[in-house]
N, CA, C and O atoms as CSV, one atom per row, in Angstrom:
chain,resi,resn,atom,element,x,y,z
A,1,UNK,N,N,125.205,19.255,-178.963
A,1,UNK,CA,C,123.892,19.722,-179.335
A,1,UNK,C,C,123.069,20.102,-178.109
A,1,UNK,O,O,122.273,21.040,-178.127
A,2,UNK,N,N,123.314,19.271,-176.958
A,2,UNK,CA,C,122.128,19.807,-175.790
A,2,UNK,C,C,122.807,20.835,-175.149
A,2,UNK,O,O,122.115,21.595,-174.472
A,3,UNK,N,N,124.337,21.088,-175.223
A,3,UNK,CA,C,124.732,22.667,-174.838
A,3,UNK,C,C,123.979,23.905,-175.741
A,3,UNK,O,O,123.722,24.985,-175.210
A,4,UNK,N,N,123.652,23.617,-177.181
A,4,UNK,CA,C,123.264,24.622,-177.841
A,4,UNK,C,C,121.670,24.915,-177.691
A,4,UNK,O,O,121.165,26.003,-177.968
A,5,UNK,N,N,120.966,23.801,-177.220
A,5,UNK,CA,C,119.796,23.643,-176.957
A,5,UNK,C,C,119.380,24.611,-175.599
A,5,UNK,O,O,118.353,25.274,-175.452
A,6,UNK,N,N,120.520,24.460,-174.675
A,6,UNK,CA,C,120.783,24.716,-173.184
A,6,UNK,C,C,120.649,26.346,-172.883
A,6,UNK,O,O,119.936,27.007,-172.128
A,7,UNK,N,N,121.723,26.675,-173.877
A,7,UNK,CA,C,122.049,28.180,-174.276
A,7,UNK,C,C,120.938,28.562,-174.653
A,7,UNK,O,O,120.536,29.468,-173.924
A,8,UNK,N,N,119.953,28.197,-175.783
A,8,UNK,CA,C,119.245,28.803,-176.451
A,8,UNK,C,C,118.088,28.872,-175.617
A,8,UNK,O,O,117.403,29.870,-175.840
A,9,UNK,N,N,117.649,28.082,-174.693
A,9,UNK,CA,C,116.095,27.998,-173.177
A,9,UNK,C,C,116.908,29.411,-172.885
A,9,UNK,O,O,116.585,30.449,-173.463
A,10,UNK,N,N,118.053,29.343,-171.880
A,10,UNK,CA,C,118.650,30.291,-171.149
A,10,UNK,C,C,118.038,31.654,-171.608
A,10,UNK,O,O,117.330,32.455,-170.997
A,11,UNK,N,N,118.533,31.663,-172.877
A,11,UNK,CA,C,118.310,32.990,-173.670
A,11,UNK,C,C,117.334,33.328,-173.623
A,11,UNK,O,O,117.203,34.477,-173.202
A,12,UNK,N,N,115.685,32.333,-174.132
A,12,UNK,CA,C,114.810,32.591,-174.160
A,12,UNK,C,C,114.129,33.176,-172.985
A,12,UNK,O,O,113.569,34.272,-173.031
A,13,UNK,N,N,114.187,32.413,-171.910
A,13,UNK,CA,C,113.534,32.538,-170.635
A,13,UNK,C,C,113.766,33.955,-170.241
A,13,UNK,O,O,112.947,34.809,-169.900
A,14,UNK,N,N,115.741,34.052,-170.425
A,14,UNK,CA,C,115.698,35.712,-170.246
A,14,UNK,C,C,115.052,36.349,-170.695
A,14,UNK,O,O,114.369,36.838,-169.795
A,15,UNK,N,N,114.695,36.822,-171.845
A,15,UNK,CA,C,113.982,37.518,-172.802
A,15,UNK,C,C,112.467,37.363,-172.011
A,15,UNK,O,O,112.087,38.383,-171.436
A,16,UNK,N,N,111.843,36.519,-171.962
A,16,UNK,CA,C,110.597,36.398,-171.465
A,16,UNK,C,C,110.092,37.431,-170.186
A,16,UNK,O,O,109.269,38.327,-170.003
A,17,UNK,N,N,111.465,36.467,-169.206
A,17,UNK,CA,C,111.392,37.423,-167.354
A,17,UNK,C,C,111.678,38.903,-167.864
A,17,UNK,O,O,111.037,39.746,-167.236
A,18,UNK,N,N,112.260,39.253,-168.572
A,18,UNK,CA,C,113.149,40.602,-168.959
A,18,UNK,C,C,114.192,40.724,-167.668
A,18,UNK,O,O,114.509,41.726,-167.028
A,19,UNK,N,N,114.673,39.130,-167.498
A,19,UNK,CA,C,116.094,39.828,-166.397
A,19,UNK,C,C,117.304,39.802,-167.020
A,19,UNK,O,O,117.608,39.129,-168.005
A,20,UNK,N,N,118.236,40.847,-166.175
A,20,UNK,CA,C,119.457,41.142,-166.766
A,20,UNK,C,C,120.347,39.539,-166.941
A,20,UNK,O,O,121.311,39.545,-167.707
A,21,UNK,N,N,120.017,38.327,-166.277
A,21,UNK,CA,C,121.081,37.448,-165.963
A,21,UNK,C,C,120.392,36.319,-165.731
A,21,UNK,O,O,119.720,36.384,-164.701
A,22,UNK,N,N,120.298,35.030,-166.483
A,22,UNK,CA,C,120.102,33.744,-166.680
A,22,UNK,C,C,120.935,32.790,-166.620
A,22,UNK,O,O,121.972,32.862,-167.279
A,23,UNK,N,N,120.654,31.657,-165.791
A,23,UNK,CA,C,121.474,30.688,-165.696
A,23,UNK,C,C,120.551,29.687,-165.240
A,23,UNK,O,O,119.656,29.784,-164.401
A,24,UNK,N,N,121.073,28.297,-166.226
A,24,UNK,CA,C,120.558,27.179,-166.042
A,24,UNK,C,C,121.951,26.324,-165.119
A,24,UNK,O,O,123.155,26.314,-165.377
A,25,UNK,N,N,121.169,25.656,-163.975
A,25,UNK,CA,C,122.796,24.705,-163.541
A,25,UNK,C,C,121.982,23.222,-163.842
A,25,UNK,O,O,120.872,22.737,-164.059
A,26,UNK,N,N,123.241,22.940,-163.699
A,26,UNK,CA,C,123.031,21.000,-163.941
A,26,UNK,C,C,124.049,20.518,-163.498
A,26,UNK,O,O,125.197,20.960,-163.548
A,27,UNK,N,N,123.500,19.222,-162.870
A,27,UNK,CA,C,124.087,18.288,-161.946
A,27,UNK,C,C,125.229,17.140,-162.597
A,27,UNK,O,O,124.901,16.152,-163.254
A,28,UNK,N,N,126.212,17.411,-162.350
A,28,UNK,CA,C,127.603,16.396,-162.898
A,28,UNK,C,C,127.752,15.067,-161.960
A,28,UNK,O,O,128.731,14.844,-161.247
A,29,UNK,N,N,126.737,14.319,-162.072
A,29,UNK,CA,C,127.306,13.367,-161.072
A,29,UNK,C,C,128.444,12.586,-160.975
A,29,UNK,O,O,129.018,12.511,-159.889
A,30,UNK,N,N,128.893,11.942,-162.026
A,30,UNK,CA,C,130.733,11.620,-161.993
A,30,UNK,C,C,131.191,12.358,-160.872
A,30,UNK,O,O,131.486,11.829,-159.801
A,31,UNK,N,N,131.271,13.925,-161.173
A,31,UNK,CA,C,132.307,14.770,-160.212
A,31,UNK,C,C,131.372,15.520,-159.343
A,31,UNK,O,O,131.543,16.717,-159.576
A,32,UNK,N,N,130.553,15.361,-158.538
A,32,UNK,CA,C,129.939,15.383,-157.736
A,32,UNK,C,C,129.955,17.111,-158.028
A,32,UNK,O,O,130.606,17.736,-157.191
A,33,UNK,N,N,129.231,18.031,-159.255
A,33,UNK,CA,C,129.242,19.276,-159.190
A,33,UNK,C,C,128.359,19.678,-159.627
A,33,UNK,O,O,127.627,18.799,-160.081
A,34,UNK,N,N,127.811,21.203,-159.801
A,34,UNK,CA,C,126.760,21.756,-160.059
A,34,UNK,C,C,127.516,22.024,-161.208
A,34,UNK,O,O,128.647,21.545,-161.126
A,35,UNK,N,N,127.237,22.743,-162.459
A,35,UNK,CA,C,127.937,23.415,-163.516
A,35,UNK,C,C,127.024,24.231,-164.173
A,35,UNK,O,O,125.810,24.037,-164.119
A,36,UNK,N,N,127.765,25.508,-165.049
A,36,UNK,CA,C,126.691,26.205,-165.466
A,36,UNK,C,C,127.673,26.881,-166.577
A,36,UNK,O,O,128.877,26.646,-166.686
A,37,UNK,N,N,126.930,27.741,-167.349
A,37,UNK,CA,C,127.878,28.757,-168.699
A,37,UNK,C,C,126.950,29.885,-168.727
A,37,UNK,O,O,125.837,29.830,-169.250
A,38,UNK,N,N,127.416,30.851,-168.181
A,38,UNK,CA,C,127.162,32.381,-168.269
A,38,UNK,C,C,127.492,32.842,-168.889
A,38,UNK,O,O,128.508,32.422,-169.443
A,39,UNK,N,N,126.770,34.346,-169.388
A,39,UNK,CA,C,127.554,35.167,-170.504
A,39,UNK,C,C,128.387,36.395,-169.846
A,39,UNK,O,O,127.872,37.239,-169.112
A,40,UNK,N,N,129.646,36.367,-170.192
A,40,UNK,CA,C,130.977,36.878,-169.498
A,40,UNK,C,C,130.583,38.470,-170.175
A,40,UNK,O,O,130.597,38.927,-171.318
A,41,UNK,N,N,130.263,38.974,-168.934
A,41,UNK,CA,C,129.860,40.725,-169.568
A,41,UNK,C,C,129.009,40.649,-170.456
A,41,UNK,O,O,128.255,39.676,-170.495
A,42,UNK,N,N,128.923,41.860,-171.551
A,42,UNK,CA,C,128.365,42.050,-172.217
A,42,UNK,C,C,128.495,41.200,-173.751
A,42,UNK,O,O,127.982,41.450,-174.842
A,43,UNK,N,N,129.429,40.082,-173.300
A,43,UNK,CA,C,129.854,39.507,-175.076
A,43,UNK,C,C,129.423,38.198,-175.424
A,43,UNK,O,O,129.330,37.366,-174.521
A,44,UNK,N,N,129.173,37.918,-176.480
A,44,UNK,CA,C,128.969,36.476,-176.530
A,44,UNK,C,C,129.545,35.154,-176.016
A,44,UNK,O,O,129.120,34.020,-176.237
A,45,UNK,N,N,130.843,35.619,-175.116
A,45,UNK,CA,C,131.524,34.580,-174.609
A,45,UNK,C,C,130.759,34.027,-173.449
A,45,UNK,O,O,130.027,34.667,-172.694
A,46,UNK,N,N,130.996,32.906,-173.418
A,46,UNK,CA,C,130.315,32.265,-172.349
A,46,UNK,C,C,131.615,31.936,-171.370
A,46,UNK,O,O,132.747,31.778,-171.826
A,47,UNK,N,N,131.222,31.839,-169.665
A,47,UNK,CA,C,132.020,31.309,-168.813
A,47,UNK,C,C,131.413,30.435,-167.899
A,47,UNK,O,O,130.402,30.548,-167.205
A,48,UNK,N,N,132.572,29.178,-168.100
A,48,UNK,CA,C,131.590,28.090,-167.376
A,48,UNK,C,C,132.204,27.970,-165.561
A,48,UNK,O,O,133.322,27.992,-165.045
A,49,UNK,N,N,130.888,27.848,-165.075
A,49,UNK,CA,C,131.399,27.543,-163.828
A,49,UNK,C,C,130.741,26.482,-162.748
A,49,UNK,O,O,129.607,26.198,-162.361
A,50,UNK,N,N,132.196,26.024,-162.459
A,50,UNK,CA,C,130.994,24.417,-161.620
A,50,UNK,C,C,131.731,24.846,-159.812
A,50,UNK,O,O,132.628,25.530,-159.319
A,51,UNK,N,N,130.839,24.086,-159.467
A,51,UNK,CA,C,131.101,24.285,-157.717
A,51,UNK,C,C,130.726,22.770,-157.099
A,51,UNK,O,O,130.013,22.033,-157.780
A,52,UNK,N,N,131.148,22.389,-155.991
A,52,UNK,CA,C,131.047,20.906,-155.469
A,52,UNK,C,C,129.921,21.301,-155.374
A,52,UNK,O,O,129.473,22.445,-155.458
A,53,UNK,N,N,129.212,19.912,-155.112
A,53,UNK,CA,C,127.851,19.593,-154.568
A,53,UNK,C,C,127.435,18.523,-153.380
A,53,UNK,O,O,126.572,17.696,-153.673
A,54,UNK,N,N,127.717,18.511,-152.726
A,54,UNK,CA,C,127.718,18.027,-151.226
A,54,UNK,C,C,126.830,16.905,-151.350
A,54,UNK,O,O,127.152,15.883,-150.744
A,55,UNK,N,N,125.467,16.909,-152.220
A,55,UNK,CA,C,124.353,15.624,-151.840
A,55,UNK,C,C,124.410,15.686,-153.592
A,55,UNK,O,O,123.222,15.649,-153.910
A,56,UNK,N,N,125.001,15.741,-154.494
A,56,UNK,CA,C,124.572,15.662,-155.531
A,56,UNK,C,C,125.621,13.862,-155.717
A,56,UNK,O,O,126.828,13.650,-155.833
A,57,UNK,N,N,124.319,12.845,-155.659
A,57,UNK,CA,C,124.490,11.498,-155.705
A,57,UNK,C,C,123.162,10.918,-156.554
A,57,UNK,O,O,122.342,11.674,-157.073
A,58,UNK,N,N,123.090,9.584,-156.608
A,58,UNK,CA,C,122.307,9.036,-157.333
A,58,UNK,C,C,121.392,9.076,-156.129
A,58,UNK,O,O,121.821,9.826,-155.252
A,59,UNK,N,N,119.847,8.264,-155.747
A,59,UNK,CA,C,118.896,8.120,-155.103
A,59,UNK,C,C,118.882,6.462,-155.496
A,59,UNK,O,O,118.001,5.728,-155.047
């Protein structure tokens, strides 16, 4: 449910800025990564993509 919630800000915000390309990231702390789900071209598919995060730890 908070992926569909996630998607649906994304969407909105685009619509708002009027930019071509939105992305929300969020922090995986288990696996120390950023992660995110873009829309792959022009289609409803989404592609997710995570990358390390060097300081992404607890405080």
């Amino acid at each position: 449910m908070l992926e569909k919630v996630l998607e649906a800000i994304t969407l909105k915000i685009g619509q708002i800025l009027q930019a071509e390309h939105t992305a929300i990231f969020s922090v995986d702390y288990d696996k120390s990564q950023l992660w995110s789900k873009v829309p792959q071209d022009n289609s409803q598919k989404l592609l997710g993509i995570r990358t390390p995060s060097l300081k992404c730890r607890y405080s």
